[in-house]
C-alpha positions as CSV (number, residue, x, y, z in Angstrom):
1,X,100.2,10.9,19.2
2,X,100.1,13.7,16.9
3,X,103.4,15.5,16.2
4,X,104.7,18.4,14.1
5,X,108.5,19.0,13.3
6,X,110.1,21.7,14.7
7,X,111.4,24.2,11.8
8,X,113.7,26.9,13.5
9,X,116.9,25.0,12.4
10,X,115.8,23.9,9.0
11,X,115.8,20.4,10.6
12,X,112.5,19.5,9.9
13,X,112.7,16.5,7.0
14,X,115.6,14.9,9.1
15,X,113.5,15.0,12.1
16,X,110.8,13.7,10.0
17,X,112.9,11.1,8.6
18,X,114.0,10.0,12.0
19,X,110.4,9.3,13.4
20,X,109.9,7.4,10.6
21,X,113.1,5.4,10.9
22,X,112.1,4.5,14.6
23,X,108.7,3.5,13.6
24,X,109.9,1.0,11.4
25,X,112.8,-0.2,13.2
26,X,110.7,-0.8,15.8
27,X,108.8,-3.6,14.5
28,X,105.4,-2.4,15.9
29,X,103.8,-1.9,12.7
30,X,100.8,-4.3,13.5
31,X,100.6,-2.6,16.8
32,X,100.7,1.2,15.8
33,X,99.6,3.0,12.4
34,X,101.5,6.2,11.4
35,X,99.7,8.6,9.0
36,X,102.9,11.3,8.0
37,X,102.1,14.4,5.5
38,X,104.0,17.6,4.0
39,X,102.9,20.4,4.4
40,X,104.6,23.9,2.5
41,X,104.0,27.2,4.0
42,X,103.0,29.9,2.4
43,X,106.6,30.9,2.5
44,X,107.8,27.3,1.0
45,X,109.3,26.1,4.4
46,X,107.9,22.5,4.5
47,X,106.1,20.9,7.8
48,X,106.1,17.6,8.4
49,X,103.6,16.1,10.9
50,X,102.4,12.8,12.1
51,X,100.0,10.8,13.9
52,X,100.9,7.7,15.8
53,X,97.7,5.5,16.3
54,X,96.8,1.7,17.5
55,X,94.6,0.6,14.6
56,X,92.4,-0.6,17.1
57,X,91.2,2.5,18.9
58,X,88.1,2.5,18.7
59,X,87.2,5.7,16.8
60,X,90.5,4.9,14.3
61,X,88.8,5.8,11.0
62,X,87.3,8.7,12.2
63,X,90.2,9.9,13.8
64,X,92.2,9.1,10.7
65,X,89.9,10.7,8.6
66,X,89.7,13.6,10.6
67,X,93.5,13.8,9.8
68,X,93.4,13.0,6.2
69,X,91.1,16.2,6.1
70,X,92.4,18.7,7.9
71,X,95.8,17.9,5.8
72,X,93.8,18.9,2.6
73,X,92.2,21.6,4.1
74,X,95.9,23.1,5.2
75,X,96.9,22.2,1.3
76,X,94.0,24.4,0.0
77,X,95.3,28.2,-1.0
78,X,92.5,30.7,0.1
79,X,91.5,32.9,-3.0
């Protein structure tokens, strides 16, 4: 699962905080991985996203990887 916070209240980082806070109360940490990143605007409004993934799909690394970069290429500033 691959999620993104919704920003229209400012709510974001609690939201964020949340879906963390269920991930780890849920005890499932063997069963799922969760990959979370920040993300400023070019504004400065922060975007938090996730990916929820069983470590033993199949394609894992790529998909994590995939992740990984496309988070650095949306931290990049175009000249």
């Amino acid at each position: 699962m691959l999620y993104l916070c919704e920003t229209g209240d400012n709510r974001q980082k609690h939201r964020s905080r949340l879906f963390e806070s269920w991930y780890r109360a849920s005890g499932q940490q063997t069963t799922f991985a969760y990959l979370a990143a920040e993300l400023p605007d070019e504004y400065g409004i922060s975007n938090y996203v996730a990916l929820i993934l069983r470590p033993d799909h199949p394609r894992f690394a790529a998909i994590a990887q995939q992740f990984s970069d496309t988070i650095e290429l949306f931290r990049e500033k175009p000249e």
